[in-house]
N, C-alpha and C positions, 0 to 999 in steps of 0.2 A: 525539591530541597537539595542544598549540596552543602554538603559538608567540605573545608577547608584545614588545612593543614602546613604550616610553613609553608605559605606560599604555592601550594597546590591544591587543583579544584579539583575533585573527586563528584560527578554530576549524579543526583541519583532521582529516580523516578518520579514524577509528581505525586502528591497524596492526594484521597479523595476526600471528603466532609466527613465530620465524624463528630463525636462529642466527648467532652471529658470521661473516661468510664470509672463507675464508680458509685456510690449513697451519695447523694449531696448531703453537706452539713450547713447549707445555706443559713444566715442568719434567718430568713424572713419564717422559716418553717417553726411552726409552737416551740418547741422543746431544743430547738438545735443549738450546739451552746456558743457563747461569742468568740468572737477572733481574740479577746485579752485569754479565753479561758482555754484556750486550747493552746496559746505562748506559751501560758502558765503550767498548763500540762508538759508541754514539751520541755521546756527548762527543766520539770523535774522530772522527768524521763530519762533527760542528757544525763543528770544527777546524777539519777541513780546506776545509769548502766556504764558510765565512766567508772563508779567504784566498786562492782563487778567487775567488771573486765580486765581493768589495771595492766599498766605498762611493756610489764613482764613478759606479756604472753604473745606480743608483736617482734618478728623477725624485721630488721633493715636489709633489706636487697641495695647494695649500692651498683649500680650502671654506669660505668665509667665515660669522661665525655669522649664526644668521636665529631664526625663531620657534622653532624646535623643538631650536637648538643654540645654547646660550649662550658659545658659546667658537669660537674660528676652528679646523678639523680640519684638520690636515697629514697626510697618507696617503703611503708610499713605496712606490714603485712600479719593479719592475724594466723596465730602459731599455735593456740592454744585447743584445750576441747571445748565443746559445746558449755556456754553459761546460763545460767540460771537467775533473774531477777523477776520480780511481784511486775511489773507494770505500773501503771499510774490509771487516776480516772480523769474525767472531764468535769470541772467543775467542782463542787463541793460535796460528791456522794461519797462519804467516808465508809460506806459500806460497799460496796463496789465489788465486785467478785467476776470471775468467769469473760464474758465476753467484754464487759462495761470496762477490763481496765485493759489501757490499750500500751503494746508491747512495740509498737514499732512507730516510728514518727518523722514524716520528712516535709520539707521546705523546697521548692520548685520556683523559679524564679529566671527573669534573662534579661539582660544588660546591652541593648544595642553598642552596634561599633561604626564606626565612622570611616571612609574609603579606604583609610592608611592602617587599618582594622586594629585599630584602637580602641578601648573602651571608652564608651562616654558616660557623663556626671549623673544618668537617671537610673534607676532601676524600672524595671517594667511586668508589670502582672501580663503571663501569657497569655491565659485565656480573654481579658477584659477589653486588652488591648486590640485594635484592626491594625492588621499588618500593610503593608504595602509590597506588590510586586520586588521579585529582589533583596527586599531588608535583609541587613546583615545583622547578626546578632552573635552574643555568646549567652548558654542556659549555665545556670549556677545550680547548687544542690546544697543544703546541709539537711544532717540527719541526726536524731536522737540517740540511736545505736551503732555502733559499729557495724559495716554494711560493705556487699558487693555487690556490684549496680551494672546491670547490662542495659543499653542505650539503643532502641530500633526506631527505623521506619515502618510505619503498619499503612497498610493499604484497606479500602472498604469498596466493595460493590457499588457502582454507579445506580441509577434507580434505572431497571432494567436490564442491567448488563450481566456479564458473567462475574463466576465467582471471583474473589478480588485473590490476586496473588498474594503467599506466602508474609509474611512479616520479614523485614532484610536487617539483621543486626551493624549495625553502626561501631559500638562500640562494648564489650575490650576487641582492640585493634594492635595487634603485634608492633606497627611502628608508630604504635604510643602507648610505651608500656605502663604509664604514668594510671592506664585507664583500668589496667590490673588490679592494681593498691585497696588496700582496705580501707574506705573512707570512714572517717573518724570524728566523734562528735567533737563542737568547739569551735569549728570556724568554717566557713562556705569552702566548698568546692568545686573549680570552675573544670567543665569538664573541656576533655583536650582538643574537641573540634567545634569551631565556627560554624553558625550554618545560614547560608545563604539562601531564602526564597526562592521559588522559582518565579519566571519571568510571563505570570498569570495571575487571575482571581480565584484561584479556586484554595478551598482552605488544604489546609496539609496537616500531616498525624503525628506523634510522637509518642512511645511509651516505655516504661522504666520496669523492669524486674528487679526487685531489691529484697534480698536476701541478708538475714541477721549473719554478722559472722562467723562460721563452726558449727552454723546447722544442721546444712547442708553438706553430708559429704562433697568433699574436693571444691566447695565454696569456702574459702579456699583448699588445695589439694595442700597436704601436711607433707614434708620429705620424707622419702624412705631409706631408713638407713641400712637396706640393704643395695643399693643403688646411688645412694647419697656418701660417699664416703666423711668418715667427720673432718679430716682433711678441709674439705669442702664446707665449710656450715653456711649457711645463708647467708650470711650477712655478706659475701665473695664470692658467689654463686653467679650474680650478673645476670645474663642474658640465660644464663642453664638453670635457672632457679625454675622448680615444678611448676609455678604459678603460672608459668608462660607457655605452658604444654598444652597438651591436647587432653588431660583430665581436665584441668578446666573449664575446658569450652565445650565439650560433652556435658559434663556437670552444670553448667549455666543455660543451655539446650535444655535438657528434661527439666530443668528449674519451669523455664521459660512455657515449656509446653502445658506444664502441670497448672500452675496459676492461672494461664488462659483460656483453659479448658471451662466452655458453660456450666460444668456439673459440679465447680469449685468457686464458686461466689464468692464464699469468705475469703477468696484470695485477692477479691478487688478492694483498694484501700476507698476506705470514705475517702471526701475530699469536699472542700469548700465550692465545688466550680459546682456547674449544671451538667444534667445528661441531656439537656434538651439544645439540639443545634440552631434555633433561631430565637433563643433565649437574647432578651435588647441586654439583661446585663447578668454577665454568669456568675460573679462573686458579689454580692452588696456587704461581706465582710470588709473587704480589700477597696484600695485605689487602684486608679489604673498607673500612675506617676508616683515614685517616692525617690527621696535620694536613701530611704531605709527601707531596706529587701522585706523587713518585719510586715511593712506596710501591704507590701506588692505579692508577696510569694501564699502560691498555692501552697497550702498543710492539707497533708493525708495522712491518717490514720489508720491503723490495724490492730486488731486484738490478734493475733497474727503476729508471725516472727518472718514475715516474707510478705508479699506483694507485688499487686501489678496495678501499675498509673499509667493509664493513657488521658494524653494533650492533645487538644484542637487547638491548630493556631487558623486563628480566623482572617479572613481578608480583607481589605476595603472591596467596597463594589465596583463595579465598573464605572 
């Protein structure tokens, strides 16, 4: 897989097979609820954690333009403490309590590009779809709650082989600070790197840590005004704004580790896809084709204020 950037190729390791990780919420399982009932959920999820959280409590970092940004970047950033809201449930159980009402909710989804890496008219379900050696693509996100999202390559053991190296985080990535920012419910979010296949059949990995806003110490780190002069307040901070420090990426690190860890389950979101790797179709919710992400995009779910989604992107065969 490689990730791309203004016109630079950043080459990074092949991935091995793997499978969505995760509950599946397949339709085809008794109880699992539909693809309208879990929009329906998520819509009023957005709902509700947009009117907790309110405006207010988000800092604008502006990044003034320079060689490689023609335009000045206003990034928002959650500033506030930790919030509090009910969750929502799946479907029609107005009694709902404890795990059943789910506090975290995201949308997964990716948009091939065309050689001049441009986006084209389809959207495309990751998992459903066979990829091709090479394909270029962009992955899109939207989310229920306010959220910071760390972006990796994960590696798995071949069958036989030694243990698989480390997970390589991709993104937040200092020259793009864009990948910082508290993503915000309301409207997709295309993340800031391309990623180009590699030039084989073998499937490749992807997985997401996705933390509620203000949960997590220093997800994001808050200024210190004893270091922050008010002089200084955020919104003119720039490139010096804490966000871009090294509490962050420590703070996204133990995030990272913690959710991954076998002995914390609940920190895997459900999701619509399969854990089975030679599954003929892993969403029978979803299309593989939509010109609407609604159609195409993996939903995962958490009763959980954080999470970890791992993606198989699968190959054609040889």
């Amino acid at each position: 897989m490689k990730k791309l950037r203004n016109g630079t190729m950043l080459i990074l390791t092949v991935l091995s097979a793997l499978a969505l990780s995760g509950v599946s919420l397949r339709a085809q399982s008794g109880n699992a609820p539909s693809r309208q009932e879990l929009l329906d959920a998520f819509r009023k999820l957005q709902k509700q954690s947009q009117a907790a959280f309110g405006a207010e409590k988000f800092d604008t970092i502006i990044l003034p333009r320079n060689k490689t940004r023609p335009t000045d970047l206003n990034l928002k950033v959650y500033a506030g403490p930790t919030v509090r809201f009910d969750g929502v449930p799946i479907g029609n159980n107005s009694n709902a309590s404890g795990d059943a009402l789910q506090k975290l909710m995201v949308k997964v989804w990716a948009v091939p590009l065309d050689e001049e890496k441009q986006l084209t008219n389809k959207k495309v379900h990751l998992g459903k779809h066979r990829w091709a050696p090479k394909e270029l693509f962009a992955i899109f996100f939207e989310t229920s709650v306010p959220v910071q999202i760390g972006f990796y390559q994960d590696y798995e053991r071949e069958p036989g082989g030694e243990e698989p190296r480390p997970s390589r985080q991709v993104l937040p990535d200092p020259r793009m600070p864009e990948s910082y920012q508290t993503v915000q419910p309301g409207k997709p979010f295309r993340f800031p790197v391309n990623i180009r296949l590699d030039d084989n059949y073998k499937d490749e990995l992807m997985s997401l840590v996705i933390v509620t806003a203000g949960d997590y110490q220093d997800l994001p780190p808050k200024k210190d005004p004893k270091t922050d002069p008010k002089k200084d307040p955020a919104k003119t901070a720039g490139e010096n704004h804490v966000v871009f420090g090294k509490r962050y990426h420590d703070a996204l690190d133990q995030m990272a580790k913690y959710v991954r860890a076998p002995s914390n389950p609940k920190a895997r979101f459900n999701s619509t896809a399969t854990t089975s790797r030679d599954a003929s179709d892993p969403d029978m919710t979803a299309s593989e084709f939509s010109t609407d992400h609604d159609d195409v995009a993996i939903i995962a779910t958490s009763a959980q204020r954080y999470g970890y989604l791992q993606i198989r992107i699968r190959k054609i065969s040889e």
